[in-house]
DRENDO-1510 file (C-alpha; in Angstrom, 1 decimal, always signed):
<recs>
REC; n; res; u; v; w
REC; 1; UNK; +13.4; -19.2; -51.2 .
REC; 2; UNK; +15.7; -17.0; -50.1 .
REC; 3; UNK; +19.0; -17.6; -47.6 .
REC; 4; UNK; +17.3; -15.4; -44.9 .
REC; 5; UNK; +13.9; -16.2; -45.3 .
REC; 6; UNK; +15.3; -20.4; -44.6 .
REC; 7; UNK; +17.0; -19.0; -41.9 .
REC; 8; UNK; +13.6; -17.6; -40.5 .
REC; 9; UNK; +11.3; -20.4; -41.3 .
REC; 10; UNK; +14.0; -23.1; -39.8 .
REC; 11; UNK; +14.3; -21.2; -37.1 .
REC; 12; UNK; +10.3; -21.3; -36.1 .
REC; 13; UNK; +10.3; -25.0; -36.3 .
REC; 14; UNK; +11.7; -24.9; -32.8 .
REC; 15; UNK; +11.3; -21.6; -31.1 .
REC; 16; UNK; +8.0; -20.9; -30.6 .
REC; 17; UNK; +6.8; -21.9; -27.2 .
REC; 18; UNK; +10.4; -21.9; -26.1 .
REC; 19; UNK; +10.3; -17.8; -27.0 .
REC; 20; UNK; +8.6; -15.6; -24.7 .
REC; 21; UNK; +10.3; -16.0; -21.8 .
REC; 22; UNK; +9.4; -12.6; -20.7 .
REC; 23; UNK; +7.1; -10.0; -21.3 .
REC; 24; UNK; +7.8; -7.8; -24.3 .
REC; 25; UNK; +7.7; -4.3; -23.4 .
REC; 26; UNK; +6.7; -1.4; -26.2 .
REC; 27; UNK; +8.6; +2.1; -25.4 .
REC; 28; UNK; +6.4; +5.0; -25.0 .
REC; 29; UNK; +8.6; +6.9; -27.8 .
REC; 30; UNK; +11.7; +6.2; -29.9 .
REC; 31; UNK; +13.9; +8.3; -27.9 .
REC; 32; UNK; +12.9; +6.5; -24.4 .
REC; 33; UNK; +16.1; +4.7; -23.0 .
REC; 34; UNK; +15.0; +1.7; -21.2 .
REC; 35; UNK; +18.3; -0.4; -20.5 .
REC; 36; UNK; +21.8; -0.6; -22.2 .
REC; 37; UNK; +21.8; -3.9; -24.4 .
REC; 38; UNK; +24.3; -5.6; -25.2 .
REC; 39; UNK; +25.4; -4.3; -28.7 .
REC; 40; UNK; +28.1; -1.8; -28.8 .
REC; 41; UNK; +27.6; +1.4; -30.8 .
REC; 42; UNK; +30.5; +0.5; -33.5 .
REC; 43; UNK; +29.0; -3.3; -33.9 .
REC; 44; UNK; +28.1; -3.8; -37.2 .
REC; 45; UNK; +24.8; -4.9; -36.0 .
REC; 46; UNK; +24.2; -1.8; -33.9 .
REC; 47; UNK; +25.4; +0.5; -37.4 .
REC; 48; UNK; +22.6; -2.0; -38.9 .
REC; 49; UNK; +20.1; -0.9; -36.7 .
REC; 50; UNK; +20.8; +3.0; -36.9 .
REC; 51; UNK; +20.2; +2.8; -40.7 .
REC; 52; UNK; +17.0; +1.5; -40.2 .
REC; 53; UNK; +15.9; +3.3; -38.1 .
REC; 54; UNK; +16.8; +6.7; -39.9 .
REC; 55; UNK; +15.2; +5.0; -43.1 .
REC; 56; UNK; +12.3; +3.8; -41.2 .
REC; 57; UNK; +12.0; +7.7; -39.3 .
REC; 58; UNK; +12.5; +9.0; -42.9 .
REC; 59; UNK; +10.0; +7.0; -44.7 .
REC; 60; UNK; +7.2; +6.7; -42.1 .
REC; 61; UNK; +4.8; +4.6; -44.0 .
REC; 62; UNK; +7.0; +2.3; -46.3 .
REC; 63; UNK; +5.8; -1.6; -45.2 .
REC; 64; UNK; +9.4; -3.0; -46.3 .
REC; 65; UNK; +11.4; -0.8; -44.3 .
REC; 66; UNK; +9.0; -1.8; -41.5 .
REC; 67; UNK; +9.4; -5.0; -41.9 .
REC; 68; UNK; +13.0; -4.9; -42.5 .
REC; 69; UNK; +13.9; -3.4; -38.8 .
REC; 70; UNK; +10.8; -5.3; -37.0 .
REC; 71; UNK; +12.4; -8.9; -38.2 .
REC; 72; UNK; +16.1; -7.3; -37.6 .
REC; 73; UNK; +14.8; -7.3; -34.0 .
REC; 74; UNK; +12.7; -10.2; -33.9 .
REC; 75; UNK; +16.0; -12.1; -34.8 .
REC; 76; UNK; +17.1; -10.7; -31.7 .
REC; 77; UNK; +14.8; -11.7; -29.6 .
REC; 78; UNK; +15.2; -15.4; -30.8 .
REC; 79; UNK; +18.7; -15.2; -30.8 .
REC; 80; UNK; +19.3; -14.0; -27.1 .
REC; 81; UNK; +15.9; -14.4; -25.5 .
REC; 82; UNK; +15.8; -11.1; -24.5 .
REC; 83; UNK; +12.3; -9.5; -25.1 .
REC; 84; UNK; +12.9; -6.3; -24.9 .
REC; 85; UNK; +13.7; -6.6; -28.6 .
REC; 86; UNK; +10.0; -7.7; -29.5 .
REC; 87; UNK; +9.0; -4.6; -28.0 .
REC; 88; UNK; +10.6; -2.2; -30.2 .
REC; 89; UNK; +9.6; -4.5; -33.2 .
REC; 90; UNK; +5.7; -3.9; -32.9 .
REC; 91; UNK; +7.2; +0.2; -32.5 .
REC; 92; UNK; +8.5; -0.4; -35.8 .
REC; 93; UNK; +4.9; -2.2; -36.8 .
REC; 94; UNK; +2.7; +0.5; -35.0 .
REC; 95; UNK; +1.6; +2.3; -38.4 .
REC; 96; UNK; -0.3; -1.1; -39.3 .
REC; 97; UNK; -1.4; -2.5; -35.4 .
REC; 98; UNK; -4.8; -3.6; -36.6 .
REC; 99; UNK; -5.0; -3.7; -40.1 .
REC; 100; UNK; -7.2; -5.7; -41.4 .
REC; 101; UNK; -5.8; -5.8; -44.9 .
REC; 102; UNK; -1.8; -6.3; -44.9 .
REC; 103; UNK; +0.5; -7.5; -47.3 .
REC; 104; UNK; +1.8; -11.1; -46.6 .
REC; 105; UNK; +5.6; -9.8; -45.9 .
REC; 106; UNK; +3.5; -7.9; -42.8 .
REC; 107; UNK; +1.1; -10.6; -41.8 .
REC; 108; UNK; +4.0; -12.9; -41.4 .
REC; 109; UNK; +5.6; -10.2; -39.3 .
REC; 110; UNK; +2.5; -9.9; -37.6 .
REC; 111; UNK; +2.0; -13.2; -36.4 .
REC; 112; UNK; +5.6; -13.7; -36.0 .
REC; 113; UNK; +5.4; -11.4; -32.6 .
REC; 114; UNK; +1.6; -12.6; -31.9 .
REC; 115; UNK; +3.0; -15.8; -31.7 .
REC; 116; UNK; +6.0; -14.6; -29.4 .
REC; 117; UNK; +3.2; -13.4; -26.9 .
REC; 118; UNK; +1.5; -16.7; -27.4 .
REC; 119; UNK; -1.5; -15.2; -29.4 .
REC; 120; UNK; -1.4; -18.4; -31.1 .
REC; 121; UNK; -5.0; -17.8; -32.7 .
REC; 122; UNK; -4.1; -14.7; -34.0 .
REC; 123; UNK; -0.6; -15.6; -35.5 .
REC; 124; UNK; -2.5; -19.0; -37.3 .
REC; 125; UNK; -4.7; -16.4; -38.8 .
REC; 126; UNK; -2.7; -14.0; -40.5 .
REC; 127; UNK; +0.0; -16.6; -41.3 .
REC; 128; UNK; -3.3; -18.4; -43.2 .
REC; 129; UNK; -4.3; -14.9; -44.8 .
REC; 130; UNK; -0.4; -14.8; -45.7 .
REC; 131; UNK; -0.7; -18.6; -47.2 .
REC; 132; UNK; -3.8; -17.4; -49.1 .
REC; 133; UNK; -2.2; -14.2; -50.7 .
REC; 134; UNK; +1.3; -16.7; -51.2 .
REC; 135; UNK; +0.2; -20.2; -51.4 .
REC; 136; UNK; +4.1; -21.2; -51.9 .
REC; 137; UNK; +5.1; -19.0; -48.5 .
REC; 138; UNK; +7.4; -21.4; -47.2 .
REC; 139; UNK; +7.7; -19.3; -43.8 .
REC; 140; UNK; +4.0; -18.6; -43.2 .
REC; 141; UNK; +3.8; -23.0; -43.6 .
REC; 142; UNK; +6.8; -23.2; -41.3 .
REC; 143; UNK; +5.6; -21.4; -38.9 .
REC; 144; UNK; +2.0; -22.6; -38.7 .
REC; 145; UNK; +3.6; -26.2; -38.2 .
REC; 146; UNK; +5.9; -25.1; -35.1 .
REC; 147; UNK; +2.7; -23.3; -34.0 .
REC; 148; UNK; +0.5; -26.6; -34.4 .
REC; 149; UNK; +3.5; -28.8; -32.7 .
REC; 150; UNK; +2.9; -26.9; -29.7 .
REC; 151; UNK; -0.7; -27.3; -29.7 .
REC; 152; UNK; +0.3; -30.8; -30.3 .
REC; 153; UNK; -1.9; -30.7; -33.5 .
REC; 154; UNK; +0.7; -33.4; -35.6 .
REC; 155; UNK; -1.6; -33.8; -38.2 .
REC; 156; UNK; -1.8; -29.7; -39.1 .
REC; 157; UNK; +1.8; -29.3; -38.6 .
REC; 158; UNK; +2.6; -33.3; -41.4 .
REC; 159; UNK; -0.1; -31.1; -43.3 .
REC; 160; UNK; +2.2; -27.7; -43.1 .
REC; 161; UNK; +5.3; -29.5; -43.8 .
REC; 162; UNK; +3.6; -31.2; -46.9 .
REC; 163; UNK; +2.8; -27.7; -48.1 .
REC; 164; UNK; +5.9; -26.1; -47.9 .
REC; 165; UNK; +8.2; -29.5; -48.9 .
REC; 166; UNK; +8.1; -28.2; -52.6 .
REC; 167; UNK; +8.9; -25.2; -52.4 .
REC; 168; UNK; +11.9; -25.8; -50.0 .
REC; 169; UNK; +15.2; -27.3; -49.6 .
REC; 170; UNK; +15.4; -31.1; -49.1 .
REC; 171; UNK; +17.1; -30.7; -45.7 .
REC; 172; UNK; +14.7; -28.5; -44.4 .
REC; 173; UNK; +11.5; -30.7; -45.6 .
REC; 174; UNK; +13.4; -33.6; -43.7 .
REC; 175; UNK; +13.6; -31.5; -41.0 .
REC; 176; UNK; +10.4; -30.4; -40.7 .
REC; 177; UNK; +8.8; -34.2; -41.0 .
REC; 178; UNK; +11.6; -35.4; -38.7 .
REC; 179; UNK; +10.5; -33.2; -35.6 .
REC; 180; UNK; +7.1; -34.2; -36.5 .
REC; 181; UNK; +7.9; -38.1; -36.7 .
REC; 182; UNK; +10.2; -38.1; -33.6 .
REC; 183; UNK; +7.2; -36.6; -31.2 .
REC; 184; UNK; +5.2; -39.2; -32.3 .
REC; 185; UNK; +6.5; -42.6; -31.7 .
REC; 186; UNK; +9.2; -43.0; -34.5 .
REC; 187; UNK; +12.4; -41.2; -33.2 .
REC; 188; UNK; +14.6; -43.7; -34.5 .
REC; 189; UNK; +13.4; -43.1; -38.0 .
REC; 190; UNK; +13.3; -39.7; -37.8 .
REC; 191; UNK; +16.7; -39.9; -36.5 .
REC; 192; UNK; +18.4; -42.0; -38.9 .
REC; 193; UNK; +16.6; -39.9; -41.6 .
REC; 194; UNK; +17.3; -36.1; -40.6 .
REC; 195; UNK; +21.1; -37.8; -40.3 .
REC; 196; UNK; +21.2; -38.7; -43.4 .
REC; 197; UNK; +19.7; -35.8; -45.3 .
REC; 198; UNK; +22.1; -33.2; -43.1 .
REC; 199; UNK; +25.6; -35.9; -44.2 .
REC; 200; UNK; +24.1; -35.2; -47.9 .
REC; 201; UNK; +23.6; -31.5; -47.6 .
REC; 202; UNK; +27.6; -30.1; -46.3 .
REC; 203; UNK; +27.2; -26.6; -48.0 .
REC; 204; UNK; +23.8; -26.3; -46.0 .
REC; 205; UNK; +24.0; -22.8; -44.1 .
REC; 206; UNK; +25.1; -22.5; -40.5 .
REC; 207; UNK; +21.1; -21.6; -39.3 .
REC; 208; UNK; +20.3; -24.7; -41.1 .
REC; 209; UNK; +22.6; -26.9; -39.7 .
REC; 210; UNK; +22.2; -25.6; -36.0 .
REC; 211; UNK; +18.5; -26.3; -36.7 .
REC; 212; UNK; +19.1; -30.0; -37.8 .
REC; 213; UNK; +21.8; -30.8; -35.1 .
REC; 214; UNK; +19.9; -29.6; -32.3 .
REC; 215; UNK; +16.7; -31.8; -33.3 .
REC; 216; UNK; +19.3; -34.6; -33.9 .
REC; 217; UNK; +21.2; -33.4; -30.5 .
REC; 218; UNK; +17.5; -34.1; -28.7 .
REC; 219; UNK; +16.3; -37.2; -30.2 .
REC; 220; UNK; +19.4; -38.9; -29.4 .
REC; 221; UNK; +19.6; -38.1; -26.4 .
REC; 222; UNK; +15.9; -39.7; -25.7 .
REC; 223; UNK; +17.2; -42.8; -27.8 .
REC; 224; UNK; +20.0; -43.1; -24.7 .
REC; 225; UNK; +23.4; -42.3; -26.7 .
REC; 226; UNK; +24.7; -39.6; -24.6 .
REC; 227; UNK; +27.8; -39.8; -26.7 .
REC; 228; UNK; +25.9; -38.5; -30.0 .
REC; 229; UNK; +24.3; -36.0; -27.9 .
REC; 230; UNK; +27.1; -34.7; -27.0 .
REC; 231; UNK; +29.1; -34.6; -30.7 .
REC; 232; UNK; +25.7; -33.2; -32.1 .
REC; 233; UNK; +25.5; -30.0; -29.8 .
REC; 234; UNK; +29.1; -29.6; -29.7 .
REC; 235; UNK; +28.6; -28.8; -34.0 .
REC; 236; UNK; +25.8; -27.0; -33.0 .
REC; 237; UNK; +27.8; -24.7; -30.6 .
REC; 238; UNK; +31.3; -24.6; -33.0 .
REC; 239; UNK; +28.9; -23.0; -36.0 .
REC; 240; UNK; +29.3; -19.6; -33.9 .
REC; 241; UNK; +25.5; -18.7; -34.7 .
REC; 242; UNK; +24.2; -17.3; -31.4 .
REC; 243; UNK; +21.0; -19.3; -30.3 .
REC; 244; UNK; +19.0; -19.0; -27.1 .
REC; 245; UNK; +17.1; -22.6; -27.7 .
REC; 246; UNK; +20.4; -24.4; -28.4 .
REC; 247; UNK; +22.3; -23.2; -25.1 .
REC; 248; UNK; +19.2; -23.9; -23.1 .
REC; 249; UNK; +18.6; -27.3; -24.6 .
REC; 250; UNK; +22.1; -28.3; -24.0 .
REC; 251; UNK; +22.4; -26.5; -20.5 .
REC; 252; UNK; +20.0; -28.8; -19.7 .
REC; 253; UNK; +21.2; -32.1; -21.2 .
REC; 254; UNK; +24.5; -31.1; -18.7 .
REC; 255; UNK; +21.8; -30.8; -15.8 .
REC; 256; UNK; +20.6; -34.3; -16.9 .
REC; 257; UNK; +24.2; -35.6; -17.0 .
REC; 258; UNK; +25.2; -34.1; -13.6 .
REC; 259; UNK; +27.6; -31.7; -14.7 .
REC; 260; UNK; +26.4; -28.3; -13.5 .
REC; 261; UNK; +30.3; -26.4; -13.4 .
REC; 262; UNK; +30.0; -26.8; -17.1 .
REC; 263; UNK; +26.0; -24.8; -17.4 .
REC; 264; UNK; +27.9; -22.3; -15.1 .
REC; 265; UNK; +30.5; -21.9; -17.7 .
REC; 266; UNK; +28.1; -22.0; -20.5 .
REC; 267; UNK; +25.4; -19.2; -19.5 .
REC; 268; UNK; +27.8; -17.1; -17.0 .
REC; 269; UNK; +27.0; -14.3; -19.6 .
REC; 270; UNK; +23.5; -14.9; -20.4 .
REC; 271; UNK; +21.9; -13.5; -17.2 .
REC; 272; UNK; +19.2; -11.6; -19.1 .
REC; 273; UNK; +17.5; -14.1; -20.9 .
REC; 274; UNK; +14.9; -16.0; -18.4 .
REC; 275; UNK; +15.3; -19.3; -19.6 .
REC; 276; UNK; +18.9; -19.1; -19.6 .
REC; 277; UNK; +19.1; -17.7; -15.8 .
REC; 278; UNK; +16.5; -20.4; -14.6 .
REC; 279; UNK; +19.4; -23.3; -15.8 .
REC; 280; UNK; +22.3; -21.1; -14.6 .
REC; 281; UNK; +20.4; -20.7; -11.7 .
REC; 282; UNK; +20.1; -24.6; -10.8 .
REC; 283; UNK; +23.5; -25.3; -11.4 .
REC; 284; UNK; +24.9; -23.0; -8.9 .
REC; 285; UNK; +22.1; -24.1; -6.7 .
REC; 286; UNK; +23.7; -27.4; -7.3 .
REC; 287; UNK; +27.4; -26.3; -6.4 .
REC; 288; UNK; +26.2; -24.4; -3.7 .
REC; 289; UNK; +27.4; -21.7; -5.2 .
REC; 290; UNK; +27.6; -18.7; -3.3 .
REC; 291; UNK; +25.7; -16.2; -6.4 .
REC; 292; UNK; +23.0; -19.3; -6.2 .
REC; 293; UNK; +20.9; -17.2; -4.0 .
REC; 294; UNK; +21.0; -14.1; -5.9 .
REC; 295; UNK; +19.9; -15.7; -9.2 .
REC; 296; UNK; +16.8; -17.4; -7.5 .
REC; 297; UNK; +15.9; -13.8; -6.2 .
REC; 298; UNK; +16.4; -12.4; -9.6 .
REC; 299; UNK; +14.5; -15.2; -11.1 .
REC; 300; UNK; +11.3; -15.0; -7.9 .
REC; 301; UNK; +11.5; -10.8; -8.8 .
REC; 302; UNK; +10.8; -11.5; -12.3 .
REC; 303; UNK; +8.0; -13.7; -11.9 .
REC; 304; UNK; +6.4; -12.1; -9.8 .
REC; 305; UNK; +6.4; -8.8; -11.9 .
REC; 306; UNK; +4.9; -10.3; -14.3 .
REC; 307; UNK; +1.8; -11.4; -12.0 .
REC; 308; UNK; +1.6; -7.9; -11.4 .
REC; 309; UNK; +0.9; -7.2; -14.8 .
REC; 310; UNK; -1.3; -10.0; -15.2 .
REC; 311; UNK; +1.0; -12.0; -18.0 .
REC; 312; UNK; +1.3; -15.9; -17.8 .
REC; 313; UNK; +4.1; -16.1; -21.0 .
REC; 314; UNK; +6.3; -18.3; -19.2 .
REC; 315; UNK; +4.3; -20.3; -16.9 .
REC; 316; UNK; +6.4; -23.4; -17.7 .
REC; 317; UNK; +9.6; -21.5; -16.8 .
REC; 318; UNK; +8.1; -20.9; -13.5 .
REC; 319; UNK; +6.8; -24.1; -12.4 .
REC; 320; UNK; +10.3; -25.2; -13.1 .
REC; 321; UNK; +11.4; -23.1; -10.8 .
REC; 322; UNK; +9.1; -23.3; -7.9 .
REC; 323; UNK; +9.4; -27.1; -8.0 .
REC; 324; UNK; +13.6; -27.3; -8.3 .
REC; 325; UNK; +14.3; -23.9; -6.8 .
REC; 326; UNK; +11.6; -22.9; -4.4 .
REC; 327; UNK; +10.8; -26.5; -3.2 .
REC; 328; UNK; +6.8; -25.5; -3.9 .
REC; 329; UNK; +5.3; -28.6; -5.8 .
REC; 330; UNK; +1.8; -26.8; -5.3 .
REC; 331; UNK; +2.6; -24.1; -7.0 .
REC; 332; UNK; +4.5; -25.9; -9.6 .
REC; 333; UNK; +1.4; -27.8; -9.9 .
REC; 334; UNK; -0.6; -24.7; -10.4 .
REC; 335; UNK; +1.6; -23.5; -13.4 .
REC; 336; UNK; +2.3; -26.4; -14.6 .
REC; 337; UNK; -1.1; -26.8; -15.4 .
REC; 338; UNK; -2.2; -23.9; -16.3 .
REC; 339; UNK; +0.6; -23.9; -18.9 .
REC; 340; UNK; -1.0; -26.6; -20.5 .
REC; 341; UNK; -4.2; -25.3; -21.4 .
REC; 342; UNK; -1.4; -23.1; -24.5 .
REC; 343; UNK; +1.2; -25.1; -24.9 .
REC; 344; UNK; +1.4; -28.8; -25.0 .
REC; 345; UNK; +4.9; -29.6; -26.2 .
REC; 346; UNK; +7.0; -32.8; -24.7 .
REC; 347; UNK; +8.8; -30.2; -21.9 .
REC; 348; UNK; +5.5; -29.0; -21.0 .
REC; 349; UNK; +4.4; -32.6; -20.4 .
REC; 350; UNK; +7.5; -33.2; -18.5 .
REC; 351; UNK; +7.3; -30.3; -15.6 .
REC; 352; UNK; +3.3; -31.2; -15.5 .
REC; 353; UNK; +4.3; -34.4; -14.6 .
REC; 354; UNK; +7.0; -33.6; -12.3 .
REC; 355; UNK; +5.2; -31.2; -10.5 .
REC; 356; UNK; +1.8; -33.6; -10.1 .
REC; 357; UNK; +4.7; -36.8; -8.8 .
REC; 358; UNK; +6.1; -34.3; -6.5 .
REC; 359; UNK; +2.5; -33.1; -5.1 .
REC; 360; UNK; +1.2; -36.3; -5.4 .
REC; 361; UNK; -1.5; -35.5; -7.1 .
REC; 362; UNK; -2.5; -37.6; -9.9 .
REC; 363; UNK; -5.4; -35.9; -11.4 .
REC; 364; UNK; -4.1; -32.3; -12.6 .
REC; 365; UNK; -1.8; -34.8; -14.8 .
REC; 366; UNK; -3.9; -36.8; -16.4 .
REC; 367; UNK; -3.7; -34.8; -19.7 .
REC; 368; UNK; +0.0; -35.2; -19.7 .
REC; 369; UNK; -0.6; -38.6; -19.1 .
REC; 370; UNK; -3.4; -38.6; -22.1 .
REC; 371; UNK; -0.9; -36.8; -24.2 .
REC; 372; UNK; +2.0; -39.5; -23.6 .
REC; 373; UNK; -0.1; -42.5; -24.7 .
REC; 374; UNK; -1.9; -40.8; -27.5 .
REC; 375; UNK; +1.7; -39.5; -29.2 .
REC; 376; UNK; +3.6; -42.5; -28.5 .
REC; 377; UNK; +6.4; -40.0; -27.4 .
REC; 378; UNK; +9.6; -41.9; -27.0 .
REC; 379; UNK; +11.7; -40.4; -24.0 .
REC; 380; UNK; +12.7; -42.8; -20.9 .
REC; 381; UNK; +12.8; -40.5; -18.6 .
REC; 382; UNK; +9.2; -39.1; -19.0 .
REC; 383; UNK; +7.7; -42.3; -19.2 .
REC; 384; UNK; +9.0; -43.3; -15.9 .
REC; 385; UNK; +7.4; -40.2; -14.4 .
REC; 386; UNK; +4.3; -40.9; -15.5 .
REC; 387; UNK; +4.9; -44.6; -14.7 .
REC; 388; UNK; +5.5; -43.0; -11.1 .
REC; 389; UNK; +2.2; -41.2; -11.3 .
REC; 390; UNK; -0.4; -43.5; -12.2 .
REC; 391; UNK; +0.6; -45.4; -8.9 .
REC; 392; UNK; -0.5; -42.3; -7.2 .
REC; 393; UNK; -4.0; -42.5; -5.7 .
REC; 394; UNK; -7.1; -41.4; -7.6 .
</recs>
């Protein structure tokens, strides 16, 4: 398995509900300028891009080069949470949009944006049709495990990380088994495990390792050692490799630890990406910061474009923000919940039960609740919601 394609399949194991945190939008034609993004003309990345594109505009119907500039910008995407980039991948794939017969490099493609637009059916399919051309296609496995985690489907993703454990590194098989393991009731193992394997793997690469120390970052933080938190993030951050998930799972671990000046400092920049804004956002809601109230009307104009156009892809981002920002438990409630009918992942628990505490409404979280006690999910916190919930009445 190659460098790149690791990179890839490590990187699904924890991005996939956490993606989409806006709409995707497809350009009408190549030459259409929608916004200036952030890559200048002279960055290498941006002289990366040309290239592929004039290969791409020169060879019209080669599959590779296709693939080639559609992942380039599907890295993007992940990288910065900034959709826009997901859009000009399915331009790059518009040649094969409904082929029924693709070559595995496409189908993983394929289901690689499906999934980013939570078509979770459809990516499961092509990444199967993708495992049945390529048995030994670690990414198409990796992926259909992160896609089963957030269906909360363990046993499909322990099957998925079986599969591709052969065929892969032994720090990424740990990994995969550990974020498995530690949503079910044995974070300490999984812990002590993933710790281990990532202390006997120091040439691993830098996506790797930012993979493996944000899971570790995460489960020690619900085993209450704020101190290892800390130390694991901080790694994360000094490997340099921009990652949307990483600076919105520790922006939020600050939250938790009452230090909002420092997710100020953090995301100051990162304005465009949804997630990111929602956590800058509460912090300076926190200071009272005098910006606060322009990033909650940036936030409210976004979501409510989207309802315009009829797209629920970050439902969990907005009942966050109705409930902390907006002071609307009800419609928290209403997101919340209707979130949970795609993605069933621990954070998704969390707001649904936040939202029902704060609307006192026990019912709409009774899945959550379900959820909790059939997983055996270990986090404190969460448990003393739902604690706080079932005293609610009936």
């Amino acid at each position: 398995m190659s460098p790149r394609t690791l990179r890839l399949a490590c990187a699904s194991l924890f991005c996939v509900a956490f993606a989409a945190s806006a709409a995707p939008y497809t350009p009408a034609s190549d030459a259409q300028v929608l916004e200036r993004l952030p890559i200048r003309p002279a960055d290498p990345l941006a002289r990366e891009l040309r290239s592929l594109r004039a290969d791409l505009a020169a060879h019209p119907g080669d599959g590779s080069l296709a693939e080639s500039l559609a992942r380039r910008y599907f890295d993007l995407a992940m990288a910065e949470g900034d959709p826009r980039y997901i859009g000009y991948a399915e331009a790059a794939l518009q040649p094969w949009k409904g082929a029924k017969t693709l070559p595995p490099n496409l189908l993983v493609i394929r289901a690689l944006l499906s999934q980013y637009k939570h078509d979770f059916a459809g990516a499961l399919k092509d990444l199967r049709a993708a495992i049945d051309a390529e048995p030994r296609n670690v990414e198409a496995h990796a992926w259909r495990a992160a896609i089963f985690m957030v269906q909360a489907d363990y046993a499909g993703a322990r099957s998925e990380c079986a599969a591709l454990a052969p065929e892969s590194t032994e720090l990424f098989a740990a990994g995969c088994f550990a974020y498995v393991d530690a949503t079910t009731g044995k974070t300490r193992e999984a812990y002590e495990r993933l710790a281990a394997a990532l202390k006997r793997h120091p040439e691993a690469s830098a996506g790797l390792r930012l993979w493996n120390l944000t899971r570790l970052a995460e489960m020690s933080r619900r085993l209450g050692d704020a101190a290892a938190t800390e130390k694991h993030f901080r790694a994360a951050l000094g490997l340099g490799v921009t990652d949307n998930f990483l600076l919105a799972a520790y922006a939020d671990f600050l939250l938790e630890q009452k230090r909002p000046a420092e997710v100020v400092e953090l995301l100051r920049d990162w304005a465009r990406s949804d997630t990111l804004l929602l956590r800058l956002a509460i912090a300076e809601a926190t200071l009272k910061a005098p910006t606060a109230a322009q990033r909650i009307q940036a936030l409210d104009d976004r979501f409510s474009e989207a309802a315009l156009r009829g797209e629920q892809l970050h439902l969990q981002e907005e009942a966050r923000f109705r409930l902390h920002l907006k002071n609307d438990p009800t419609g928290a409630l209403r997101r919340a919940s209707e979130n949970w009918k795609s993605q069933r992942e621990p954070r998704d628990a969390g707001i649904l039960l936040e939202a029902a505490l704060a609307a006192r409404n026990r019912a709409t979280a009774q899945p959550a609740l379900d959820w909790l006690a059939q997983s055996g999910f270990e986090d404190p916190a969460m448990r003393r919601t739902a604690a706080e919930v079932e005293t609610l009445p009936k």
